[in-house]
C-alpha positions as CSV (number, residue, x, y, z in Angstrom):
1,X,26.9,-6.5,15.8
2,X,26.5,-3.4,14.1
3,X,25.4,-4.7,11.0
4,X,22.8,-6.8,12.7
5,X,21.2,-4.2,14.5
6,X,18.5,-3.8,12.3
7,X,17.2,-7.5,12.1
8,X,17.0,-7.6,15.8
9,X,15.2,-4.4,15.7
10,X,13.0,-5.7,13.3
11,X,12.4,-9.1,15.0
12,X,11.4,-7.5,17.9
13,X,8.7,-5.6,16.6
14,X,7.3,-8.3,14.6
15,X,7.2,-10.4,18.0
16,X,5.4,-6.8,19.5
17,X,2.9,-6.9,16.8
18,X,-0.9,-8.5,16.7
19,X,-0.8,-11.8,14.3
20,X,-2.2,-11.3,11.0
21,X,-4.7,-14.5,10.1
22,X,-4.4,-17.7,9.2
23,X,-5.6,-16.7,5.0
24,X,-3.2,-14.0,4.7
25,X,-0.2,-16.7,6.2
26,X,-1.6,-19.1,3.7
27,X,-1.9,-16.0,1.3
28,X,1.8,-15.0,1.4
29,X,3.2,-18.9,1.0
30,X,1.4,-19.5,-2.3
31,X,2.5,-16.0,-3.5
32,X,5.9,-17.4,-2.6
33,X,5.4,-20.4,-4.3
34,X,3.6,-19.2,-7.4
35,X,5.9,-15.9,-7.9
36,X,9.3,-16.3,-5.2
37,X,7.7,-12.4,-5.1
38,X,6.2,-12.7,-1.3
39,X,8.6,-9.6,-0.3
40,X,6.7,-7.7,-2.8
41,X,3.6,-7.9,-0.2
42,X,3.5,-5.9,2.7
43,X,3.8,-7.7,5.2
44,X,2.6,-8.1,9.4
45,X,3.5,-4.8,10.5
46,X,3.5,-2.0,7.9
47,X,-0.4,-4.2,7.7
48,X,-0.8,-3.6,10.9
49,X,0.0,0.0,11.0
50,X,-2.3,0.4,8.1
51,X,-5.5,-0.9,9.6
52,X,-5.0,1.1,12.7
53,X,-4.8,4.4,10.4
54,X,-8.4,3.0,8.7
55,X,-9.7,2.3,11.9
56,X,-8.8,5.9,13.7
57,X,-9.2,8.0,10.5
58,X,-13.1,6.2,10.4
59,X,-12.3,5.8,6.5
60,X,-15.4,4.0,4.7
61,X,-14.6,4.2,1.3
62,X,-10.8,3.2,0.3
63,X,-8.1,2.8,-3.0
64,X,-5.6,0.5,-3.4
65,X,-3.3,1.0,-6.6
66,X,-1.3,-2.1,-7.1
67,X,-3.1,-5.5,-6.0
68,X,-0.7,-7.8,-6.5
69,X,-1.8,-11.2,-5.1
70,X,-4.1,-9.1,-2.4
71,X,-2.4,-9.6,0.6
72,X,-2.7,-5.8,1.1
73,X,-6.6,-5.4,0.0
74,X,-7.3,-8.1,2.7
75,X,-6.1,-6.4,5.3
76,X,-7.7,-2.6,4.0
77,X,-10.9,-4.3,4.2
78,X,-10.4,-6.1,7.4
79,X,-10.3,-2.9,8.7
80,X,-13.0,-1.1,6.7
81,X,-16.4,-0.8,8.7
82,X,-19.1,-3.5,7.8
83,X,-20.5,-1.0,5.0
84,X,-17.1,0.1,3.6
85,X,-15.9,-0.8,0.2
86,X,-12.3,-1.3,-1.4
87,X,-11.9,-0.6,-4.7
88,X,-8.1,-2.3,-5.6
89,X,-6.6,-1.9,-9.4
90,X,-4.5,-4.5,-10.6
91,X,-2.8,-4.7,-14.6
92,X,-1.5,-8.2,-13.9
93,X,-4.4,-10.6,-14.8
94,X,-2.4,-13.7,-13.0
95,X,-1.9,-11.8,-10.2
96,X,-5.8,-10.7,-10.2
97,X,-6.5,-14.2,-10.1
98,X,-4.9,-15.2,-7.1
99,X,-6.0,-12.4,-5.3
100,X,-9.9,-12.9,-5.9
101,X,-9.2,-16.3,-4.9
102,X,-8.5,-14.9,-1.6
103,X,-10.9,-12.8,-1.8
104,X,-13.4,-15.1,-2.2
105,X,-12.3,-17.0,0.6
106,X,-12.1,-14.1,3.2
107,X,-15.4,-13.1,5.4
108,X,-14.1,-9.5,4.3
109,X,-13.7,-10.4,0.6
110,X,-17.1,-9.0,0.1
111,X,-16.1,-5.4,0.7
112,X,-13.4,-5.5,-1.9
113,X,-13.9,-4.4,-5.9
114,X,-11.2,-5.5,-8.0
115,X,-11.1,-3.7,-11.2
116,X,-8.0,-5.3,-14.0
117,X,-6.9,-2.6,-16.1
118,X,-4.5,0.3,-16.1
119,X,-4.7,2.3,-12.4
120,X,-5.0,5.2,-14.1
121,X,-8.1,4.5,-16.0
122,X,-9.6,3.4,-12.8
123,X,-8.6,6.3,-11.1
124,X,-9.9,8.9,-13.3
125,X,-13.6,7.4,-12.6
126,X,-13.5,7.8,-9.0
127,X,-15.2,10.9,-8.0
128,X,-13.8,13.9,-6.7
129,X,-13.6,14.0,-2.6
130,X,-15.1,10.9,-2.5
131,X,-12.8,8.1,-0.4
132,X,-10.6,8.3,2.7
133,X,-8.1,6.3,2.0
134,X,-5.5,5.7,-0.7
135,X,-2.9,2.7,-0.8
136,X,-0.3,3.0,-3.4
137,X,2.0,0.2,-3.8
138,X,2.5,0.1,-8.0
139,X,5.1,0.6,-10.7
140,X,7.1,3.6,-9.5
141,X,7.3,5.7,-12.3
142,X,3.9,6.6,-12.3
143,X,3.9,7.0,-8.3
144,X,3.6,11.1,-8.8
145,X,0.7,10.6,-11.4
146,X,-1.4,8.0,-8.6
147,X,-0.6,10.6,-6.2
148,X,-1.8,13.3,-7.5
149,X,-5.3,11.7,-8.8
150,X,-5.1,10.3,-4.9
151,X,-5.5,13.9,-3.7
152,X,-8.4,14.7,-6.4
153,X,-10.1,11.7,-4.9
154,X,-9.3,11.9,-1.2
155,X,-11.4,13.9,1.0
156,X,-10.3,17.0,3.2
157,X,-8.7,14.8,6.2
158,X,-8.1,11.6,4.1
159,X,-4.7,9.7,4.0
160,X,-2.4,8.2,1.2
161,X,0.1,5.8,2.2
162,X,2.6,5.1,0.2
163,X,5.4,2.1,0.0
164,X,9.0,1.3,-1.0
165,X,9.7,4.8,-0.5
166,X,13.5,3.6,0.2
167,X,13.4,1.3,-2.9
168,X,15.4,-1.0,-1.6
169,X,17.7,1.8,0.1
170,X,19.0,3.1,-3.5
171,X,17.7,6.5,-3.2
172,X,20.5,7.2,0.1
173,X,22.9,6.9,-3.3
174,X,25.2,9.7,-4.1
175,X,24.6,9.0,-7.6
176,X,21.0,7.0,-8.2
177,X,21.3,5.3,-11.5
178,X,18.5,2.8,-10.7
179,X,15.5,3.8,-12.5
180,X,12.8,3.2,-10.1
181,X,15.0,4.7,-7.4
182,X,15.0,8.1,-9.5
183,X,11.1,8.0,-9.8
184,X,10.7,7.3,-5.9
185,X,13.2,9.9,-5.2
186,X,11.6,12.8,-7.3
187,X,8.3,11.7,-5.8
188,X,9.7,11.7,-2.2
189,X,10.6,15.4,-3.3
190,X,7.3,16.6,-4.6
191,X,5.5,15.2,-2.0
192,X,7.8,17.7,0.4
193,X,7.1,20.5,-2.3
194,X,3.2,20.0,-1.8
195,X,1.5,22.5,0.1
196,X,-1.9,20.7,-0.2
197,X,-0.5,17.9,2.3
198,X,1.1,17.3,5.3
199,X,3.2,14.3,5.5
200,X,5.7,12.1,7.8
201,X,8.2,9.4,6.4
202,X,9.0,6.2,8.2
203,X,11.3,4.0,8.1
204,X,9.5,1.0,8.3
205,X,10.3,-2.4,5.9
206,X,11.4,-0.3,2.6
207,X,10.3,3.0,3.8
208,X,6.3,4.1,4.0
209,X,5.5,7.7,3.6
210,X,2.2,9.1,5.0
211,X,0.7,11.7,3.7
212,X,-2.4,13.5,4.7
213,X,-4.6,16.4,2.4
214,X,-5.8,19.1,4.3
């Protein structure tokens, strides 16, 4: 029973949790069928907890790094204000495609800006204290880079949110030898060595860290 603790743990709060719509459903079958990579999205509740974070921190102006198929942008601007904007970053042109799709599809699609190319590059062009929010779900090697252009870019008061902070529950290793595991756990560390931010880890779906500038 034991072992089995944690999928009845985590059935229960899905069954707790508001329903997502009917487009992201749709959204995360195709990505299934197109990629067998649907677990790469984020799924009802760490979604969930995201838009109540937009919608109490009154963000207006929001980054995602790491589209993917734009499950996750959906839900950002779902819970953006009628005026808000997303801008996502995506290097995977398939992937692009599917998500503006979506986008296209979506009554929020209109608030989202998807720019294909290197994050970084996008990045560097956002202005200095300009946004309120920062999603970064990408290629984990370059997590401490995002993050620290996240906190150039974020408002006093603005949040990052950051996924697979577990990856995959490698890091609890005694000896990591997985690569991405090594990158996520020297990032987990800096984070905690930051004295620009205060932050909380959860351990929600592969572990979320939340992370706030001052």
């Amino acid at each position: 029973m034991k072992a089995d603790i944690r999928d009845v743990i985590d059935d229960y709060i899905d069954a707790h949790t508001d329903d997502v719509s009917s487009l992201l459903q749709d959204l995360m079958q195709e990505t299934e069928k197109l990629t067998g990579l649907a677990r790469w999205s984020i799924g009802k509740v760490e979604g969930k907890l995201m838009q109540l974070l937009i919608k109490i921190s009154g963000t207006q102006q929001a980054v995602e790094v790491g589209t993917f198929t734009g499950y996750s942008a959906l839900v950002i601007a779902e819970a953006l204000p009628d005026e808000g904007i997303l801008i996502t970053c995506e290097s995977n042109e398939a992937y692009g495609e599917i998500a503006q799709r979506y986008f296209n599809q979506s009554p929020y699609g209109k608030k989202i800006q998807l720019i294909l190319g290197p994050a970084l590059d996008t990045l560097k062009e956002i202005l200095e204290s300009s946004v309120g929010f920062v999603f970064i779900d990408a290629d984990k090697p370059s997590y401490a880079v995002y993050f620290d252009e996240a906190i150039r870019i974020l408002q006093p008061g603005g949040i990052v949110f950051v996924d697979n902070v577990f990856w995959r529950n490698k890091i609890f290793k005694n000896k990591i030898t997985n690569e991405n595991a090594k990158a996520i756990a020297a990032f987990n560390e800096k984070v905690m060595r930051d004295d620009r931010v205060e932050n909380v880890m959860l351990s929600i779906r592969d572990g979320v860290y939340l992370i706030r500038k001052k």
